[in-house]
N, C-alpha and C positions, 0 to 999 in steps of 0.2 A: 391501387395498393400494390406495393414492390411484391415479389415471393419472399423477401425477409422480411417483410411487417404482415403476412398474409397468417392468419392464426394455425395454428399445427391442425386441428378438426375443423370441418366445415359447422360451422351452428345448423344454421339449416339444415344440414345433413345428421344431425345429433338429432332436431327436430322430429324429422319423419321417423328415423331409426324407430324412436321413443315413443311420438306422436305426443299434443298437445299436454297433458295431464299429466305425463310421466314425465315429461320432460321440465315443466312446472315446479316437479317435486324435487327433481335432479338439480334445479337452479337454486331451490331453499340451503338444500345438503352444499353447494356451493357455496353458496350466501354464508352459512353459518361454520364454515372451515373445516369441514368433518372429512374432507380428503387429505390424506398424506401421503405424499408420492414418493412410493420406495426406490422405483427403478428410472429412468429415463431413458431411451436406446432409440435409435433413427429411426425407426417404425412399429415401437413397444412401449407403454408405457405400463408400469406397474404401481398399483396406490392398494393403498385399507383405508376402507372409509368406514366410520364410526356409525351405527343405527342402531335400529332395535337388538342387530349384534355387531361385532366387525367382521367386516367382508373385505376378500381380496377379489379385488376387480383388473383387467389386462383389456387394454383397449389398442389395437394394432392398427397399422397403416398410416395416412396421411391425409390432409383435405378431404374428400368428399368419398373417397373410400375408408372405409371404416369400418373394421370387425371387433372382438372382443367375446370376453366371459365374466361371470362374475359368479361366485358361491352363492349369491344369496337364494332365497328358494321364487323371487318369480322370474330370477333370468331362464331357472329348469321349465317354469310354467309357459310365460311369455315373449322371454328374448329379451330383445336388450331393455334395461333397466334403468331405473334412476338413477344407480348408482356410479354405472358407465357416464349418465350422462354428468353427473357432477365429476368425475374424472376427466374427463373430456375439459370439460370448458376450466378445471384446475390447471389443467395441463398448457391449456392456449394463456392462461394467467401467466403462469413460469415457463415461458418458453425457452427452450435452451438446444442450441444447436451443439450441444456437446454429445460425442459418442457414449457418455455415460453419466449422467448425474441422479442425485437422490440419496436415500436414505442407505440403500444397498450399497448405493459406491462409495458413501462416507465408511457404510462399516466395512467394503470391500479395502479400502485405503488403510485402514485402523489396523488390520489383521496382519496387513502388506509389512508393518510394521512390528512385528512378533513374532520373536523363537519360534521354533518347531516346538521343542518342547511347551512353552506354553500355549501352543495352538493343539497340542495332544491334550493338554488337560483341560483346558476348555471344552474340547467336545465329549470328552471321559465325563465330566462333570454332569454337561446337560445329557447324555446318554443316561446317567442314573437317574434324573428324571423324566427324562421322555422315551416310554416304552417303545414307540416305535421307530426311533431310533437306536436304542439300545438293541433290537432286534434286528435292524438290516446290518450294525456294524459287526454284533457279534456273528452273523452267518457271513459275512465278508472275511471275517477272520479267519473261521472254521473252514471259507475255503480253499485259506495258503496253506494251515496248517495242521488242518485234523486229519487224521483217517477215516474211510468210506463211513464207519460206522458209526463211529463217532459225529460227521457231518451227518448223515445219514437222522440220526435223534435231533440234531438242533436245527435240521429243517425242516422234521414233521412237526416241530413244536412252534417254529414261525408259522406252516401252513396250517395248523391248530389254531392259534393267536387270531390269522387273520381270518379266517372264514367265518369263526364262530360270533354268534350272534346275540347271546344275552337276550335271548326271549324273539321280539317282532323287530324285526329292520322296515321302519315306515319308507312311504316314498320317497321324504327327502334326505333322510337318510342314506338310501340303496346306493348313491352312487359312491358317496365315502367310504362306504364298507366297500366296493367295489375296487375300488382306487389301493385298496391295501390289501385287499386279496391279488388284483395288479401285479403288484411289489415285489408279492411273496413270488408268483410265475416268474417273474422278470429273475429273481436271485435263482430259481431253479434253472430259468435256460441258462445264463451266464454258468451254470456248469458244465452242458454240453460242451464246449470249446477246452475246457481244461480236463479232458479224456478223463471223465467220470460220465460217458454217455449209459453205461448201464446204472448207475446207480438212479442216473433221471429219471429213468423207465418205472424205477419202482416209487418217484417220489410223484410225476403225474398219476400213477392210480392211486395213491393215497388222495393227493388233490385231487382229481374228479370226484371221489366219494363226498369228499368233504363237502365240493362246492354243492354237489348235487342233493346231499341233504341240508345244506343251507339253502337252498332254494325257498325248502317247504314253509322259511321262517322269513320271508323276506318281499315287500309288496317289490313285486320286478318287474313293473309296468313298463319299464323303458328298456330290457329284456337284456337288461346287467348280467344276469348268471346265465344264459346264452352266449354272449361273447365270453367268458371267464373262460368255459366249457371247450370250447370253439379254441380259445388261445392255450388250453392245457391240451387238446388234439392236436397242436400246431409242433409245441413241443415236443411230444411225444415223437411225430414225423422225422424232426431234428437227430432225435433221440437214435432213432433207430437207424438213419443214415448215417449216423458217426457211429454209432456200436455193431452194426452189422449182424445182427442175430442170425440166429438159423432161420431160413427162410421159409422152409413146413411148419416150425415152430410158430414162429409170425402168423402164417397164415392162421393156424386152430386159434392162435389168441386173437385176432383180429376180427376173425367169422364171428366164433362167441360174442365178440363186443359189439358188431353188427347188428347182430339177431337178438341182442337183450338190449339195447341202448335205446329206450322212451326218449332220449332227446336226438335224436339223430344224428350224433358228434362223427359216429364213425359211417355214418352211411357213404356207399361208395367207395367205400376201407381199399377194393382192391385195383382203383384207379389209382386213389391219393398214394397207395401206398408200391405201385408196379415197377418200382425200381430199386426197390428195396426186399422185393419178394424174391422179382428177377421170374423166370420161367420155371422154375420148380415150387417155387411159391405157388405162383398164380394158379399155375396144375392142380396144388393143393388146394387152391381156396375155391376154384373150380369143381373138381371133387366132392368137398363137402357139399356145397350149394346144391349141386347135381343128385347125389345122395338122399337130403334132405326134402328135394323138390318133389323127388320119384314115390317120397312115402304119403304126400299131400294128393286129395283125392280130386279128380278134376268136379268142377261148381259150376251150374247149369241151374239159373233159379237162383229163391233168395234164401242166402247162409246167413251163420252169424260172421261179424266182423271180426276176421283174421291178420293182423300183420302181419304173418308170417308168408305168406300169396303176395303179399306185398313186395317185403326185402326180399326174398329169394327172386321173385321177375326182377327186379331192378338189378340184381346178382348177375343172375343167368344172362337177360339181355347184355350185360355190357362185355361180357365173352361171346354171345352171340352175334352182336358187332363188331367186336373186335374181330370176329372173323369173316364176316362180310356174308352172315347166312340168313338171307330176311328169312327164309320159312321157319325156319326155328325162332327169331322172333316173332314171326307172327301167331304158333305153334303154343310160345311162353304164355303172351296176352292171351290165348283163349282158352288157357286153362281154368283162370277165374273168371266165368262172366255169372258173376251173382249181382249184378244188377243192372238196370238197365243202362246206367252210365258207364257201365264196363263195355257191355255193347260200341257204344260210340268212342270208347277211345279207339276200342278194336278197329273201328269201319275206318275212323279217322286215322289212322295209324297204315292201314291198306291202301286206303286213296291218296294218302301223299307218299305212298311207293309205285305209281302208277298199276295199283291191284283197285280197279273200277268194277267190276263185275264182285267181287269178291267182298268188296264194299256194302255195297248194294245188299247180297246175301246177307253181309250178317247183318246189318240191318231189321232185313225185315225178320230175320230167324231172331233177333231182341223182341220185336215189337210182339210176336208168334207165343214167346216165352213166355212174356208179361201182359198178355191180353188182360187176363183177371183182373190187374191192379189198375191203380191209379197210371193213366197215361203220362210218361215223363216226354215233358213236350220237347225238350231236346233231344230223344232219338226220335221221336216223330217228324219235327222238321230237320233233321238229319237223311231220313231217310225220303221224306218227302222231295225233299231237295236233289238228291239223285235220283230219284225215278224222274222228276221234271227233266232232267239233265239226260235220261237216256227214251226218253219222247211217251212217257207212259202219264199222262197226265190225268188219268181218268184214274189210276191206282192212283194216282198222290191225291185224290181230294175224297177216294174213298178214305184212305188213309184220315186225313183230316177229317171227315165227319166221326168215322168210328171216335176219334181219339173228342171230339166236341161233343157228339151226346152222349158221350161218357163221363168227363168234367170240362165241360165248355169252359171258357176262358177267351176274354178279349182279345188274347195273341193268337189262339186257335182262329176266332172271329176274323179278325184281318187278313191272315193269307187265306179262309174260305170265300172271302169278298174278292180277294186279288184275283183268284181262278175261276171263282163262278161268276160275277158280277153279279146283279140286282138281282137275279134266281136264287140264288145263294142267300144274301140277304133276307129276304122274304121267308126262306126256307129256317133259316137261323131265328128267326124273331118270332117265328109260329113255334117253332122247338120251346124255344124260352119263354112263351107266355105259357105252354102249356107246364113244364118244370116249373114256374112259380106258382100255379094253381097248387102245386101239390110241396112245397117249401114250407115249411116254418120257420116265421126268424126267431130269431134268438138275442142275448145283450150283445152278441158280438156277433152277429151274421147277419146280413141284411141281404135278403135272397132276389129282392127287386134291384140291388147294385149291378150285377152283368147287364140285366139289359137297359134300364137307363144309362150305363156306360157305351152302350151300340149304339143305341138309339141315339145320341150325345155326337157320337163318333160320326154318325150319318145323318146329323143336323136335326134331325126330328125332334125339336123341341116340344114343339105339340106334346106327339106321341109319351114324351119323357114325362112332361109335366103329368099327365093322367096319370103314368102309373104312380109317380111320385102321390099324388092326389089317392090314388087307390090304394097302395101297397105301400105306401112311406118309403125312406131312402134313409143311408145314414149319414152323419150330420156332413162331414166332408164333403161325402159326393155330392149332396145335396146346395153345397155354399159352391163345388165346382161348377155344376149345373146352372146356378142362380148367377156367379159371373159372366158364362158363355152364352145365355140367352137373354141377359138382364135388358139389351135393344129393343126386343121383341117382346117380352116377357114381363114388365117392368113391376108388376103389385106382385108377382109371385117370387120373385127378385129379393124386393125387399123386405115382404114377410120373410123369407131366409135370415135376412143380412139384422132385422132388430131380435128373433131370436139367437142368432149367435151374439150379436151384441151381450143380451139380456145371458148368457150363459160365460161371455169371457169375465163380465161383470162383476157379475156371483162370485165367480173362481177368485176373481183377484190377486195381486201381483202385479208389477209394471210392467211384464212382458204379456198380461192378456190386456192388459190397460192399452198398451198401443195399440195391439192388433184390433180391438175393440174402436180405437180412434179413428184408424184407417176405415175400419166399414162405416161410420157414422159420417167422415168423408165422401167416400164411395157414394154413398145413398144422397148425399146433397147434389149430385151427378143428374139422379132422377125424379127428382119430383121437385114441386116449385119453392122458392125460397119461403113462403111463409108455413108449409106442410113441413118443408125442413127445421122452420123457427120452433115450432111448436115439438117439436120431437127432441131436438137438445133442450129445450126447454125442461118439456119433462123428467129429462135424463139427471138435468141437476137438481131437480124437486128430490126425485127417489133415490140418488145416489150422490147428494149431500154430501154425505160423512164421508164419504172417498176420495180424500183431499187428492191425491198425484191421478188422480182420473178425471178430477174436473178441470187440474189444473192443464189438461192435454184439451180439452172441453172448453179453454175460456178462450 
């Protein structure tokens, strides 16, 4: 086939995009002529295709590369769509090597062809009916011709218009509302450049409030009013490089917005914004931080949770970098260590400044702190890990036991195995039979799980089966167990495998129906085909009536 008989998309390649079903569905929507191709352009095609609504679909590139979008809601879900794919193969139908064909360049042609003035009253027209157009032109207007204050009202009432919400903005929703909250930012930066940068100033903090109490009204699963937020911070930047404010002043209002901002727009306020502060800013915003940090009391142990220990380190350190002073970063970090995990950024934070000894210390001055509690196995093997590293190996597996017959855990288990070998083991598995003497389970604890997960781990099926047999196990680990031993093990195997059958069963659903299929698979693995006859057999006596389960069954 020439490249001029060769179709604009590859099929195949529409194929996978879509995959078998969807693409199926895309060939009916073809079939039945429900595309109409607006635009035509050398690596763009634009259609509305007719469905349950009309959707605007854009499918880009050529042959076997192929991208696109389309409104409808499962391209937001799943990607490309049926309706890409009947676009697609409308398009290989009407091929047309023209720089421009379609619906858009007949009516682009039509227009080409009309007054100014009737091309003014055509859009005056649909402006009186389409609000949001009547909005982007009249603030277009307001900004050749109004005064500040003037503009000032008819663009808090477009960023009114566009945020607001009319109750709940659902998910598929969120990005349309989004798309016109968009709009509104986009008409406020295009003022920065037409020396109105102060009045920007004051139209980003009305939009921030806005978006940020739109939030509260809007599923923003795909984190829409984060980027809105994020590109009203962006402006604002703009804002203040074109207007040059007082640069003490900036700073107080920048801190504030630091130190109260739940979404973090301004975190970092006096990097993003260090050239605009300039050295008397920064002095300033320095200052504050420093003032503020000096009234916060240093935390040894566990506090409540503070942002403010937070933003002010991340503050202070980036002055403290910027002047090349590790002790005073290291000085910032150790004023909050309320929890164990403060510990380890501290150690870690020392050890990739070649502070090895210092490391070490706080380390173990975390581990010293938080004896009481619950062992956090990450400063454990943090600090375990540097004592092996500075030849102390007999403290690192004390270290590890304290933190094991404290709350044992199979990751404790594995590096006490690594450093003791078979002593260790023995040692760990006399520990834990005596702890589950003294256990009771619960519907959600099963106290026999650690050490049949050892005992697992170090092959001892035997071993595992008994307790299982004595102390029960819960049902997972117990179907892990009956996979990894099923060679050896083969009737205690598969009593597992036809109670979980007999429980996906009950449940019902196609998704326990299969997983139900595959073990009744499995088990024809181990025992003889007429033990196997007789058990599917059964299976469709008692579970008859569950047509898509037998139908996995025949």
């Amino acid at each position: 086939m020439t490249a001029e008989n060769r179709p604009r998309f590859d099929v195949g390649t529409l194929r996978t995009l879509a995959g078998d079903k969807v693409f199926a569905r895309g060939e009916a929507y073809f079939r039945d002529g429900s595309v109409e191709i607006l635009a035509t352009e050398p690596k763009r095609v634009l259609a509305e295709v007719a469905g349950t609504d009309n959707y605007r679909t854009v499918l880009t590139g050529r042959g076997n590369e192929i991208d696109g979008e389309c409104t409808c809601p499962a391209f937001e879900d799943w990607g490309f769509c049926k309706h890409m794919v009947a676009v697609g193969l409308t398009a290989n139908e009407k091929a047309t090597d023209g720089e421009r064909a379609g619906a858009l360049t007949r009516i682009r042609d039509y227009l080409k062809t009309k007054g100014l003035d009737a091309l003014v009253e055509m859009i005056v027209d649909l402006a009186e009916r389409e609000s949001a157009l009547f909005n982007k032109l009249d603030v277009a207007a307001a900004t050749v011709n109004a005064d500040d204050k003037t503009l000032e009202a008819r663009m808090r009432r477009a960023i009114d218009s566009a945020t607001r919400t009319n109750g709940f903005v659902d998910y598929y929703e969120a990005g349309g509302w989004a798309a016109g909250v968009g709009e509104a930012l986009d008409a406020v930066a295009d003022l920065v450049d037409s020396s109105r940068a102060t009045l920007v100033l004051k139209l980003v903090d009305h939009a921030l409030d806005r978006i940020k109490a739109a939030i509260e009204s809007i599923d923003d699963s795909d984190g829409h009013g984060s980027a809105l937020l994020h590109r009203a911070r962006e402006i604002h930047l703009q804002a203040c490089q074109a207007a040059n404010p007082d640069p003490v002043e900036l700073a107080h209002e920048l801190f504030d917005r630091e130190m109260e901002d739940d979404y973090e727009i301004f975190s970092g306020a006096a990097a993003l914004y260090a050239d605009v502060l300039g050295e008397p800013g920064l002095t300033e915003y320095r200052r504050l931080a420093s003032e503020a940090w000096e009234k916060l009391p240093p935390r040894v142990g566990r506090a409540e949770l503070s942002s403010a220990y937070y933003q002010l380190e991340s503050i202070l350190d980036y002055f403290a970098a910027r002047d090349g002073d590790l002790q005073a970063r290291i000085d910032i970090r150790a004023k909050d260590l309320s929890s164990p995990w403060k510990y380890v950024q501290l150690a870690e934070f020392c050890l990739s400044h070649g502070r090895k000894e210092e490391a070490l210390r706080r380390t173990e001055e975390g581990l010293w702190v938080f004896e009481d509690e619950r062992p956090d196995e990450r400063l454990v093997f943090f600090a375990v890990d540097l004592l092996l590293k500075a030849g102390r190996k007999k403290e690192a597996e004390q270290q590890l036991w304290r933190a094991f017959e404290k709350e044992p855990s199979l990751q404790l288990y594995g590096r006490l195995r690594k450093l003791g070998g078979k002593q260790a083991r023995e040692r760990a598995l006399i520990y834990l039979e005596v702890r589950l003497a003294e256990d009771k389970p619960t519907r959600w604890y099963a106290p026999s799980d650690l050490l049949v997960s050892v005992l697992m781990k170090e092959k001892m099926y035997d071993a595992a089966w008994a307790v299982v047999r004595k102390r029960g196990v819960s049902a997972s680990l117990g179907e892990s167990l009956a996979k990894a031993s099923e060679t050896t093990h083969r009737e205690e195997a598969i009593a597992v495998y036809v109670r979980r059958v007999e429980g996906l069963v009950n449940t019902g659903g196609n998704a326990a129906y299969g997983e139900a299929e595959k073990l009744v698979e499995r088990m024809a693995g181990l025992r003889s085909k007429v033990e196997q006859a007789a058990y599917v057999a059964d299976l469709k006596v008692r579970y008859r009536r569950k047509r898509n389960f037998m139908k996995l069954l025949a």
